[in-house]
KOLMIFI-20070 format. One record per residue (C-alpha): residue in three letters; x, y, z. Coordinates in nm, 3 decimals, padded with zeros to 5 digits. Last residue first. Example, Ala and Ser with C-alpha at 12.3 -4.5 7.8 and 13.67 -1.06 7.14 Angstrom:
2
SITE   code        c1        c2        c3
SITE    SER    01.367   -00.106    00.714
SITE    ALA    01.230   -00.450    00.780
//
This chain:
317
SITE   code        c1        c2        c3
SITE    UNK    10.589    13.052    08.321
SITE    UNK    10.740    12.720    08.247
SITE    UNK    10.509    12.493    08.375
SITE    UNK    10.256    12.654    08.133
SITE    UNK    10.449    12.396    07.864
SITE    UNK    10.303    12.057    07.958
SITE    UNK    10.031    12.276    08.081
SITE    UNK    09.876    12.336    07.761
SITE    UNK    09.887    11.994    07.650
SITE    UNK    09.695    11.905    07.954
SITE    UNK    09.420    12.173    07.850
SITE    UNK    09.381    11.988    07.520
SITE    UNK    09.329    11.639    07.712
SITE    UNK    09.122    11.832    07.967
SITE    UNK    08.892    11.989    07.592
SITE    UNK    08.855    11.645    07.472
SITE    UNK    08.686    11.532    07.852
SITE    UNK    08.472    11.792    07.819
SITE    UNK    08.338    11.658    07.475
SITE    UNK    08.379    11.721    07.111
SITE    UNK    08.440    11.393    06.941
SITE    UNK    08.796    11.282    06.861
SITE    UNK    08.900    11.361    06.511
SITE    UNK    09.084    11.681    06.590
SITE    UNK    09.282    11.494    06.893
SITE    UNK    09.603    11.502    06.711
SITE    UNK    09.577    11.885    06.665
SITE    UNK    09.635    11.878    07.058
SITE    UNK    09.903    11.674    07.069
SITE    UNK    10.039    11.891    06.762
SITE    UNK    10.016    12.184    06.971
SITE    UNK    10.211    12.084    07.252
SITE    UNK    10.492    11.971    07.060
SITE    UNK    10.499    12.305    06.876
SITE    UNK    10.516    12.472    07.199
SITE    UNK    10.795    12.245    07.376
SITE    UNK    11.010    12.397    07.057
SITE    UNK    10.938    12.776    07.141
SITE    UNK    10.985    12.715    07.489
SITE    UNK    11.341    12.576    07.376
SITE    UNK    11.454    12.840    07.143
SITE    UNK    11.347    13.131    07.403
SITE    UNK    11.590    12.930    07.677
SITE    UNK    11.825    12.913    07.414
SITE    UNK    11.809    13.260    07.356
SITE    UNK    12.212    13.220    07.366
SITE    UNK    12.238    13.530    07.667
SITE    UNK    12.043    13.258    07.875
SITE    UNK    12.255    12.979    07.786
SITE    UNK    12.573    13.181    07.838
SITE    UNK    12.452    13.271    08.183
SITE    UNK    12.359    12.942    08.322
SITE    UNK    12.673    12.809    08.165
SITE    UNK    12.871    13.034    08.363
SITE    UNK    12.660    12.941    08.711
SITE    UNK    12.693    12.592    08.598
SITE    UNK    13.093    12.599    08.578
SITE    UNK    13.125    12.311    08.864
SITE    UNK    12.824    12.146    08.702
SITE    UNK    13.090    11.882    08.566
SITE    UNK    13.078    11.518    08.346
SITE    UNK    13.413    11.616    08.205
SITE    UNK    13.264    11.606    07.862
SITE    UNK    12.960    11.824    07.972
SITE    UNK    13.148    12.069    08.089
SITE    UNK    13.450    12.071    07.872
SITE    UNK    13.188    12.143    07.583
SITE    UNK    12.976    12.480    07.723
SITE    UNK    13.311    12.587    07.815
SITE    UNK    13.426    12.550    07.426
SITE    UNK    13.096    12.689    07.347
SITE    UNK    13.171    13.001    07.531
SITE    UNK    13.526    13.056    07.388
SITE    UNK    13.426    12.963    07.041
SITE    UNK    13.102    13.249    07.004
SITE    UNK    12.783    13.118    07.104
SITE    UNK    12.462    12.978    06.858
SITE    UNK    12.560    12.625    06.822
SITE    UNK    12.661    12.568    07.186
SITE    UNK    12.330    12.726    07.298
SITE    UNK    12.092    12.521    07.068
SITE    UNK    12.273    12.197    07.234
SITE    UNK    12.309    12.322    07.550
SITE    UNK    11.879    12.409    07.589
SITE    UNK    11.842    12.070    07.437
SITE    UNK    12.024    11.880    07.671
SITE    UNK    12.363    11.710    07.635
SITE    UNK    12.377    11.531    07.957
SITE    UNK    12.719    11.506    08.088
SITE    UNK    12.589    11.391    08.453
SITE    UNK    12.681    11.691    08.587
SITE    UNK    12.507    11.914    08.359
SITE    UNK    12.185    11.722    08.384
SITE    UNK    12.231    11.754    08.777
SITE    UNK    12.250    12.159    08.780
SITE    UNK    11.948    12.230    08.957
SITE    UNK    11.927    11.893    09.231
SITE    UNK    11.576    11.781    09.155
SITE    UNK    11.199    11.850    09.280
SITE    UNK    11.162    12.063    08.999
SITE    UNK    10.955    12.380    09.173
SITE    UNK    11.176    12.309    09.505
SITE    UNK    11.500    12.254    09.336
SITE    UNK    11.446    12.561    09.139
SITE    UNK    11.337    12.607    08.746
SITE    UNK    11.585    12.790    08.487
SITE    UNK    11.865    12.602    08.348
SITE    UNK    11.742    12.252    08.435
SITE    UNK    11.376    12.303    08.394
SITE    UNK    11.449    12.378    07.995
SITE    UNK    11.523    12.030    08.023
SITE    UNK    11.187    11.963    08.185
SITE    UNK    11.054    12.163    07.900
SITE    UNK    11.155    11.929    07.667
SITE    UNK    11.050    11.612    07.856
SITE    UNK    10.686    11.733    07.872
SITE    UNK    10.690    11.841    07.516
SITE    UNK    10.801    11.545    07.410
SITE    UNK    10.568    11.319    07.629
SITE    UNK    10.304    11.518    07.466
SITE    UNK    10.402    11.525    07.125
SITE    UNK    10.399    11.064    07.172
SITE    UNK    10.075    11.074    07.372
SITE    UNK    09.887    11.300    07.157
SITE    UNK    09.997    11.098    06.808
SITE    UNK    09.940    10.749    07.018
SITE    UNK    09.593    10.932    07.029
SITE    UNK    09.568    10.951    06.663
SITE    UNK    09.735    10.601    06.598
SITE    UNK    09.514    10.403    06.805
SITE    UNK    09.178    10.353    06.561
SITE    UNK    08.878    10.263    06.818
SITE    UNK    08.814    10.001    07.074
SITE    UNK    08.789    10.152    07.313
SITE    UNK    09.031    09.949    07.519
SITE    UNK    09.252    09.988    07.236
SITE    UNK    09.197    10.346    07.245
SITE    UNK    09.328    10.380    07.584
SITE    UNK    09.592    10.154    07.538
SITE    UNK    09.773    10.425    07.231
SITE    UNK    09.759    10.680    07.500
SITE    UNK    09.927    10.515    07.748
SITE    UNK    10.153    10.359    07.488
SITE    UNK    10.252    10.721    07.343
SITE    UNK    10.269    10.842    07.710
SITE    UNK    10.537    10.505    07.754
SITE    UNK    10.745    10.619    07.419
SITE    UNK    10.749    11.026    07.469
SITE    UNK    11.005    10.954    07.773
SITE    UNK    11.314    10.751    07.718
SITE    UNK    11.216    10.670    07.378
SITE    UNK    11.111    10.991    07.264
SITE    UNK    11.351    11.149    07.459
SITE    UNK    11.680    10.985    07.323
SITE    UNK    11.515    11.016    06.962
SITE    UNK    11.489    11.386    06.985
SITE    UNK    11.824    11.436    07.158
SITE    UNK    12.002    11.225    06.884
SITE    UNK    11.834    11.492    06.616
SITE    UNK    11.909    11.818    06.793
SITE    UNK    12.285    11.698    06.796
SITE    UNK    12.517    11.513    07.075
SITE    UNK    12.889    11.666    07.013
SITE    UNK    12.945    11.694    07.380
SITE    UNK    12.963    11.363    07.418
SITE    UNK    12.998    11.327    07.805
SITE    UNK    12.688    11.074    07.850
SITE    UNK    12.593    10.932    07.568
SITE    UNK    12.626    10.573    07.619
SITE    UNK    12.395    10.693    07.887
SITE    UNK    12.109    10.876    07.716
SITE    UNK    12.153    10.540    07.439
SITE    UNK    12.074    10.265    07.724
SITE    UNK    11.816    10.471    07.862
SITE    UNK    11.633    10.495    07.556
SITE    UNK    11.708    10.140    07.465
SITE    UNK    11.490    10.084    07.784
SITE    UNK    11.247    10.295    07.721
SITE    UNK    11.182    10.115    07.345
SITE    UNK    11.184    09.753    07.534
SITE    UNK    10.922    09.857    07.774
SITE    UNK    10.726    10.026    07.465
SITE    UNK    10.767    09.736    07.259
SITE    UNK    10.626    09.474    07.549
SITE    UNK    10.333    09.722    07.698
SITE    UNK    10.202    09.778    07.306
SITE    UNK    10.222    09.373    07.279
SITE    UNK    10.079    09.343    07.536
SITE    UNK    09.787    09.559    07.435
SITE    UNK    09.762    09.362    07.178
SITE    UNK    09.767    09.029    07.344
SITE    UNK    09.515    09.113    07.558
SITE    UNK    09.479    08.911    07.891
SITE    UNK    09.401    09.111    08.157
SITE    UNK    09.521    08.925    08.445
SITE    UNK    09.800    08.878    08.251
SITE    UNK    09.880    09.259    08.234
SITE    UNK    09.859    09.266    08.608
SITE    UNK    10.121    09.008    08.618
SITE    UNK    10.330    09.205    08.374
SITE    UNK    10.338    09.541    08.601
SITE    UNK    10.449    09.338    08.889
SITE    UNK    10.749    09.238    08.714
SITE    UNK    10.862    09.601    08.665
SITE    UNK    10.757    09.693    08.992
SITE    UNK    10.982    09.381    09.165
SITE    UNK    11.266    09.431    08.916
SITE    UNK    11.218    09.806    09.064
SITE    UNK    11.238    09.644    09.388
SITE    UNK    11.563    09.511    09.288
SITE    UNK    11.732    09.790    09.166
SITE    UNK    11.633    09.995    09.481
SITE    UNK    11.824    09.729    09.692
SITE    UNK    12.131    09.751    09.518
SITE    UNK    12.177    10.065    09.501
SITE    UNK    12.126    10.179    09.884
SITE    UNK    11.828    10.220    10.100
SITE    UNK    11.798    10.624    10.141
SITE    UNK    12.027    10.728    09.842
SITE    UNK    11.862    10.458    09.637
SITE    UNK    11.511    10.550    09.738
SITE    UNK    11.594    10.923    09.648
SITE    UNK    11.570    11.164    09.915
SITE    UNK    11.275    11.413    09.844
SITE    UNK    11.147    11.673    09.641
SITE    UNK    11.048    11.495    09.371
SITE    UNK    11.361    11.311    09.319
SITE    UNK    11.688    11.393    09.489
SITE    UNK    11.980    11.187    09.521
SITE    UNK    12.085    11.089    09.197
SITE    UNK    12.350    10.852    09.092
SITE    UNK    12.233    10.906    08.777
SITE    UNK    12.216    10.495    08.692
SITE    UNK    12.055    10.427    09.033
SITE    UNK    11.889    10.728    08.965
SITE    UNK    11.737    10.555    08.637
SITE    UNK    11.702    10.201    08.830
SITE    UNK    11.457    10.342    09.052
SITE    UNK    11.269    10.581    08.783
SITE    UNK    11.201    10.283    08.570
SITE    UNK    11.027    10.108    08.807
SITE    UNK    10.763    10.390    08.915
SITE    UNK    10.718    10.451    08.525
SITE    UNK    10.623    10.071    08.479
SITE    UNK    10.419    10.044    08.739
SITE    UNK    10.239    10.382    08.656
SITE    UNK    10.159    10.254    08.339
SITE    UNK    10.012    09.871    08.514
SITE    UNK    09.821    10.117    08.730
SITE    UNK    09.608    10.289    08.434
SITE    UNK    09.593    09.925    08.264
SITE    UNK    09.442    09.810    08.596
SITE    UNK    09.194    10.161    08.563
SITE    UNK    09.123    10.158    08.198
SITE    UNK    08.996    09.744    08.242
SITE    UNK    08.708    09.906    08.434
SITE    UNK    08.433    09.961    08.164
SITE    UNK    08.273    10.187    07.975
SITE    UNK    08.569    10.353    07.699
SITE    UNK    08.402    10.609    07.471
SITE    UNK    08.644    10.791    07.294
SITE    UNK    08.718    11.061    07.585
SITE    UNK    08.681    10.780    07.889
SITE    UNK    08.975    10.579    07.707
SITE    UNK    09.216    10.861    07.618
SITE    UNK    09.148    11.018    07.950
SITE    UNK    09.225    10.678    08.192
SITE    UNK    09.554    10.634    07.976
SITE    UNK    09.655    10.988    07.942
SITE    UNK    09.569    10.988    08.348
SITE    UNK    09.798    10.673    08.357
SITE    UNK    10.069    10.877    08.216
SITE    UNK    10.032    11.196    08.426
SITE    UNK    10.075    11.055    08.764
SITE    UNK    10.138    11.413    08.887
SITE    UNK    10.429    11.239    09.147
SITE    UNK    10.409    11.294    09.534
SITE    UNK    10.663    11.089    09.645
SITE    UNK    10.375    10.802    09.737
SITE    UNK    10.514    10.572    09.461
SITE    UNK    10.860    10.614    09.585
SITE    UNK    10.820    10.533    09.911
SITE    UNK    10.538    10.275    09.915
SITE    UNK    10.755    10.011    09.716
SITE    UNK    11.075    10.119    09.915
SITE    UNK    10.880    09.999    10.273
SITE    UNK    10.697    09.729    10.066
SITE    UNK    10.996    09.564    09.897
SITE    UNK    11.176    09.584    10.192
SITE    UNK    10.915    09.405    10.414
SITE    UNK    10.918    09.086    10.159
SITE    UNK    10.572    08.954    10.139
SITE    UNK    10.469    09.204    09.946
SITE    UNK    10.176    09.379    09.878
SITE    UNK    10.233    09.654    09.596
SITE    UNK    09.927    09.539    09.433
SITE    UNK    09.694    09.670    09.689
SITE    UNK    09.880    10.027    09.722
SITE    UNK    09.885    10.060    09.281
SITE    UNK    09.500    09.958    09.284
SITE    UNK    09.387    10.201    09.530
SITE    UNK    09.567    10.442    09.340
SITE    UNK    09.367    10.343    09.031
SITE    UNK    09.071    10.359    09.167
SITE    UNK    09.121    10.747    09.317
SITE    UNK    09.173    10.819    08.942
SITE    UNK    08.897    10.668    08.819
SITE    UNK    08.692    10.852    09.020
SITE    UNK    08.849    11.167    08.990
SITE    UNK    08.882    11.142    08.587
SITE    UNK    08.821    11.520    08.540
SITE    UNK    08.999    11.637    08.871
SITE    UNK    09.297    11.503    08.780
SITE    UNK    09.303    11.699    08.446
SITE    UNK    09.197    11.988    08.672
SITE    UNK    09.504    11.920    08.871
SITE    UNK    09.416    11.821    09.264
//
């Protein structure tokens, strides 16, 4: 268990508890895929930015720990369709639902998640905080939406790539966050300021992940962002600081959708300081999560939320 984990423990173990009893399904399938992919060993680091953001301002009741669920919901549901989408076949180590059960079937029980999710959010019955769950559903899914549309454009700058992982990524810690304080009942936008440079910095550095990590430190196929024609931030600052002849590989890659020169590209990002460039970046997201929580009040639970944004980037070393 992460120290971050370790903080909320309690809360923690009620949440999963929650997640297994509202999986329940009538429908075998949806169970069998259901428990799969939630139990694939995932940090559950959104609904801990939930759980933290409401314990650290002051948060006494049990409402965190639904809301806590309804976030991982959400996640859990997105990341079925998304390698549907990806075609992927490996996701935290293991087979991917959709490689193990087929497309179709891994769509739907997401739809089952995703729906899930809202039920719970019924239950509780605050139209603000619905309204946070509603924009940030409908931000992730533009996110995805624009990430594929841009698939093979090897002309993607620093500023597309921002608001592709914002929304794709940044926007459900920002609502994690952002619910916690609700629940406290205190001003949002300071902790939707942690959740939103946290996500980035987590999402940055799992790019970086790409060109440096291992399957079994990522839990993904090395290589599969090139494949897919993902313009990454570690290409993009690469492609602009090569000579012609490297950043025209860099650019057939990615536009014909193939890792088949990854070992080159490995090399040429490397030599780029891209990799430097990148860690650099993930850093300055990191700190301004943690600058966001200078009006929270001093407590252990401040200092986790700090130490998190530390290890959005440690994951690197």
């Amino acid at each position: 268990m992460l120290p971050f984990h370790k903080a909320v423990e309690s809360d923690f173990s009620a949440v999963n508890d929650l997640i297994i009893a509202n999986l329940h399904s009538n429908v075998g399938l949806v169970e069998n895929i259901g428990h799969y992919i939630v139990g694939s060993g995932g940090k559950r680091l959104r609904p801990v930015v939930l759980l933290l953001s409401a314990l650290a301002n002051g948060y006494q009741g049990k409402q965190h720990q639904s809301m806590a669920a309804v976030i991982e919901f959400i996640h859990t549901a997105t990341l079925l369709h998304d390698d549907v989408v990806d075609v992927s076949a490996l996701r935290r180590g293991r087979e991917t639902a959709n490689n193990q059960w087929g497309n179709a079937p891994s769509v739907l029980v997401g739809d089952f998640i995703y729906s899930r999710a809202f039920q719970m959010l019924v239950e509780i019955g605050d139209m603000r905080i619905m309204g946070v769950i509603a924009d940030a559903t409908n931000v992730i899914s533009e996110g995805e939406v624009q990430q594929m549309a841009n698939a093979g454009n090897s002309s993607i700058d620093e500023t597309i790539y921002y608001e592709v992982i914002y929304r794709k990524t940044a926007k459900l810690f920002e609502a994690a966050a952002r619910v916690g304080a609700i629940l406290a009942a205190v001003e949002p936008e300071s902790m939707a300021a942690y959740g939103k440079h946290l996500g980035l910095a987590f999402q940055i550095v799992d790019d970086v992940l790409d060109y440096q990590g291992d399957s079994q430190s990522t839990g993904k196929n090395i290589g599969d962002d090139l494949a897919e024609g993902k313009m990454t931030l570690p290409l993009i600052y690469a492609r602009d600081h090569v000579d012609e002849q490297q950043r025209q590989v860099i650019c057939a890659a990615v536009e014909s959708k193939s890792a088949e020169q990854f070992e080159t590209i490995l090399e040429i990002v490397r030599q780029s300081s891209s990799i430097d460039y990148c860690i650099e970046q993930a850093q300055q997201q990191a700190e301004l999560a943690k600058q966001a929580l200078d009006g929270l009040p001093d407590s252990d639970l401040k200092v986790v939320m700090a130490e998190l944004a530390d290890f959005s980037v440690a994951r690197l070393s």
